[in-house]
N, C-alpha and C positions, 0 to 999 in steps of 0.2 A: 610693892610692885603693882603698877595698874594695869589696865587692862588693855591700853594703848601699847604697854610692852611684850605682849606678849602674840605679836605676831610673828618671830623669827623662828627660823624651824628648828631652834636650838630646847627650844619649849615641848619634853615631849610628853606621853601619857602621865606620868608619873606627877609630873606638873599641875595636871589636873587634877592628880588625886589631893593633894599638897594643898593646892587654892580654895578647893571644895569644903575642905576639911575644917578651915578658920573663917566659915560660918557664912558662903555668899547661901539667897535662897537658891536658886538657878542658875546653873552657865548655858550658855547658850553655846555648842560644839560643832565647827565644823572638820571633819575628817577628809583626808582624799583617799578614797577606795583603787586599788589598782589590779585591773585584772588581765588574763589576756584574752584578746579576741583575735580568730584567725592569724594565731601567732605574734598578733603586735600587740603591744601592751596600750590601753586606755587607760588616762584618770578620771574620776566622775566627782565633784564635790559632793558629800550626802550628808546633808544638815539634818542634827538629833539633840533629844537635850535631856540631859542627866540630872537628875533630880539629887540635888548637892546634900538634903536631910540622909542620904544614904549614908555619906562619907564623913558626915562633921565626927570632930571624934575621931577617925582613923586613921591618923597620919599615917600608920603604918599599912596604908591602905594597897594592894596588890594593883599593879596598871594593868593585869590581866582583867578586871575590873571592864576595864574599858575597852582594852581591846577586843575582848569576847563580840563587842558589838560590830565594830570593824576592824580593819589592820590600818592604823593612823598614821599619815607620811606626815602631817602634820597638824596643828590646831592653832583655829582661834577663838580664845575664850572671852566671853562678855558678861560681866556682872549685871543683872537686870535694873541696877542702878546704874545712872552715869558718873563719871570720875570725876573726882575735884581738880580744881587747877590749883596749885601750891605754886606760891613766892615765898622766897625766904622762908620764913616759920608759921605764915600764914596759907590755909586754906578757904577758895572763894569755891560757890557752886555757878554762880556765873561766867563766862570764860567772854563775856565782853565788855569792854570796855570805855565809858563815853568821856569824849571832851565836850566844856563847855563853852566854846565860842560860837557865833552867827547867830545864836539865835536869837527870837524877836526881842524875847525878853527875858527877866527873870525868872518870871512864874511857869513861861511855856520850857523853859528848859529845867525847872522842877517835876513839872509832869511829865517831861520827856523821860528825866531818869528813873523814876519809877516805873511807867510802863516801859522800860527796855529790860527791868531785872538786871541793872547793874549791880556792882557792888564796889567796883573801882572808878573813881572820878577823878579827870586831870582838871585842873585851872591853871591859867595863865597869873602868877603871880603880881602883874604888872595890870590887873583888873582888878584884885581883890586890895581891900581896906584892910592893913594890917595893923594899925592902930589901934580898933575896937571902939572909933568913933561913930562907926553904921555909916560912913562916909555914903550919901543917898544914890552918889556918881557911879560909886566902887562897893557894892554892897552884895555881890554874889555869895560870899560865903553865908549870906542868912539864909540861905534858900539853898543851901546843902547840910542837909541833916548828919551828923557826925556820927551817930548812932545808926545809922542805916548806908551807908557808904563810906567806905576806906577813900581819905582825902588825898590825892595825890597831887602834889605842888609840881607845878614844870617850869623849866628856865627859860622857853619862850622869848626870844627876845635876846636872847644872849650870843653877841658876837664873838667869844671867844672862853677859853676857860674861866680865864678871872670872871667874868661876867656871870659865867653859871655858879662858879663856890659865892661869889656874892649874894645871889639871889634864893642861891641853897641855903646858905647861914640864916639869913633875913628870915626868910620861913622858920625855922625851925625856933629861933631867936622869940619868935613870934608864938610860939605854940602850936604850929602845926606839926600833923607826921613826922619823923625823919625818914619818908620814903619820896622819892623821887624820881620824877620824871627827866631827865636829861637831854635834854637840847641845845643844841649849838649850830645856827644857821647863819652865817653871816652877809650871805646876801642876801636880799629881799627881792629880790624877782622870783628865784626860783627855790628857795627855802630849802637849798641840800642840807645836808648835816656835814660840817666837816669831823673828820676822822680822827686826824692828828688832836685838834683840842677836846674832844669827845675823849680819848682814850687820855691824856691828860688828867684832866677834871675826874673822871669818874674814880681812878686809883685814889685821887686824892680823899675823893668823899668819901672810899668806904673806907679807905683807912680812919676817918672822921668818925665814922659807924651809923655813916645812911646806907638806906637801901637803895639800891641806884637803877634803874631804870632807864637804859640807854636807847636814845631813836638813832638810827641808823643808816647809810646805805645800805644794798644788800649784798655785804663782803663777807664773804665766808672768815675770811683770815682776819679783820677788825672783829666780827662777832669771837673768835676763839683767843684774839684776844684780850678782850673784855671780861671773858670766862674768866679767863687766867688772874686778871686782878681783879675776879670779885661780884663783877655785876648781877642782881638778883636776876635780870631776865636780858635778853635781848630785844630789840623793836627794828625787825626791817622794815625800810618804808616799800608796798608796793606799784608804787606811783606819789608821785609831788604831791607834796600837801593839798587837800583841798581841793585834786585835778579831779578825783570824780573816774578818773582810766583803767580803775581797777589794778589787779596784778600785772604790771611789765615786766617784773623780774624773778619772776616763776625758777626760772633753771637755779637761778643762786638763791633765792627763799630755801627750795628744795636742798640745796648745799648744806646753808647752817641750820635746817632741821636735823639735817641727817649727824652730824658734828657735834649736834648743841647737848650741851652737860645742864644746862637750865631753861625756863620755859623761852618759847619763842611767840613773840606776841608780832604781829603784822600790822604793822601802823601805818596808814597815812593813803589817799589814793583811793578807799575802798568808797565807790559810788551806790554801788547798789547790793541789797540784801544775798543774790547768788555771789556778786564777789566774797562776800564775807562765809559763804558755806563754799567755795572753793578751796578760802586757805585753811579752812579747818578739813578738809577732804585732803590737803596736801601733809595734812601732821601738824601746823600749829597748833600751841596750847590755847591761843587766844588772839583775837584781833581788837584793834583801839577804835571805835568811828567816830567822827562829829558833823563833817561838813554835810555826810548826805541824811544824815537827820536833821539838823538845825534849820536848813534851808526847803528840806519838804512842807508841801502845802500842810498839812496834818503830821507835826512832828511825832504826836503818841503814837498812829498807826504803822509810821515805817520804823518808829524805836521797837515795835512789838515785831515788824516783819523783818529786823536786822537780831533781834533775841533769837524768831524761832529758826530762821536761817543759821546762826552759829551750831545753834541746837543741834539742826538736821547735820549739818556738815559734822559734827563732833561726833555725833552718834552713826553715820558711816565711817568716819576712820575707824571709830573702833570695832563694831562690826565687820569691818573688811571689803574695799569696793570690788565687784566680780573683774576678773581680765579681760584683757584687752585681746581679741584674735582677730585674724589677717581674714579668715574667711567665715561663712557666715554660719550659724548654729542652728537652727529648728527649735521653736520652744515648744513644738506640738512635732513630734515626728510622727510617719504615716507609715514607716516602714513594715513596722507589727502589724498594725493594719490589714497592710498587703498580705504580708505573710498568712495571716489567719483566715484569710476570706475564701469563700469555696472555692476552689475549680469552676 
């Protein structure tokens, strides 16, 4: 269990003692204290942090433990490490994603993936030399180190099912992963995914025994299911390929987050580094980007400002973002103040 699940208030003191106990150094606890004032009750969040070498070892640990400290309506716990993102039987510490097309060249889209700290790379199967003749035209896969990035092949280009199991075989045929990227656009102006042959093709491959990796509109009811036959992740697009518009489709992203039984990666759309720390603010495991790297003046420094953006967005969901109130708060009240000041 990570630590992204463990904001429901179903999670109580006892939980902590539990989590503590198999070895985090630090949780980071927030409680909500409830008291009354002038007959009506207040919540206050009061952030404190329990030093977890107390509890390792005692599973049979008392939650009075804790609450001695406050009286806990609920908690959110954060391991002072961030979490892995797991696919299939794979765990990555990066949680983004890059494709490799626009860019200028080979070498600049070498250096882009390393300063982004990826560890998952899509290509377009229909660029790469699967031959193994270094074809000089089609030579991208030399300049993707296999030992430092999980190769993810994508069917790109693919009008319909048949097109994607063909191009899926081919790869695989060929030596690469049997993990994969799925797509299926058939038209080329505005590069949707269709649904129908998407959810087709994917049952089929993993019956095959790929790991499939589905782009997506953002339908709650196509992502659940894809679930159901199998697919290692989902990929809503939140905007057109390549459009640069960021998330449009925020309400339904937010849907098969809330639904999804496996990770949700947000593909396609994402123009600048806040979009990309938005959809990780909204719960995704992960976002894919390419065009708003490939095409920046200096692809290293925005592959490095679309890392530390996931980063920051990953590490408030799990943390917890404060609420949302109608009216306004005081982060300096003057009350006591008054209260204390002479006559």
């Amino acid at each position: 269990m990570g630590p992204a699940e463990l904001h429901s208030a179903q999670y109580r003191q006892r939980t902590i003692c539990l989590l503590a106990a198999e070895g985090a150094a630090l949780w980071s606890i927030r409680a909500m204290h409830r008291e009354t004032v002038n007959s009506a009750q207040q919540s206050f969040a009061l952030p404190f942090a329990i030093a977890a070498k107390e509890l390792v070892g005692r599973r049979s640990a008392e939650p009075s433990r804790i609450r001695s400290r406050h009286d806990c309506e609920y908690v959110s716990v954060m391991s002072d490490k961030p979490s892995k993102l797991k696919i299939a039987d794979r765990e990555f510490t990066s949680r983004l994603l890059i494709g490799t097309g626009k860019f200028s060249s080979n070498e600049a889209m070498r250096d882009a993936l390393v300063a982004s700290g990826t560890e998952i790379v899509t290509v377009a199967l229909r660029r790469a030399d699967l031959s193994g003749k270094h074809d000089p035209f089609a030579n991208i896969l030399d300049f993707i180190d296999p030992k430092k990035f999980l190769l993810l092949p994508n069917t790109s280009g693919a009008r319909d099912a048949d097109d994607a199991l063909r191009i899926a075989r081919l790869a695989a045929s060929a030596g690469l992963p049997t993990w994969v990227k799925l797509e299926i656009h058939p038209d080329p102006h505005y590069l949707l995914p269709d649904p129908v042959e998407t959810l087709a093709a994917a049952e089929i491959l993993v019956k095959e025994g790929f790991t499939v990796l589905p782009y997506i509109n953002a339908d709650p009811v196509l992502a659940k299911r894809l679930q159901d036959v199998g697919a290692a992740t989902v990929m809503p697009l939140g905007s057109p390929i390549g459009s640069n518009r960021g998330i449009e489709t925020r309400a339904q992203i937010e849907i098969i987050i809330e639904q999804a039984t496996v990770p949700v990666v947000v593909d396609a759309g994402l123009g600048a580094p806040s979009q990309a720390a938005e959809a990780m603010e909204m719960g995704a495991d992960a976002v894919l980007v390419n065009t708003a790297i490939a095409i920046a003046s200096d692809p290293n420094r925005m592959a490095r400002a679309f890392k530390w953006a996931v980063e920051a967005g990953r590490e408030a969901r799990e943390i917890g973002l404060a609420e949302k109130h109608r009216n306004a708060s005081a982060t300096s009240p003057v009350s006591e103040f008054f209260s204390s000041s002479p006559g």
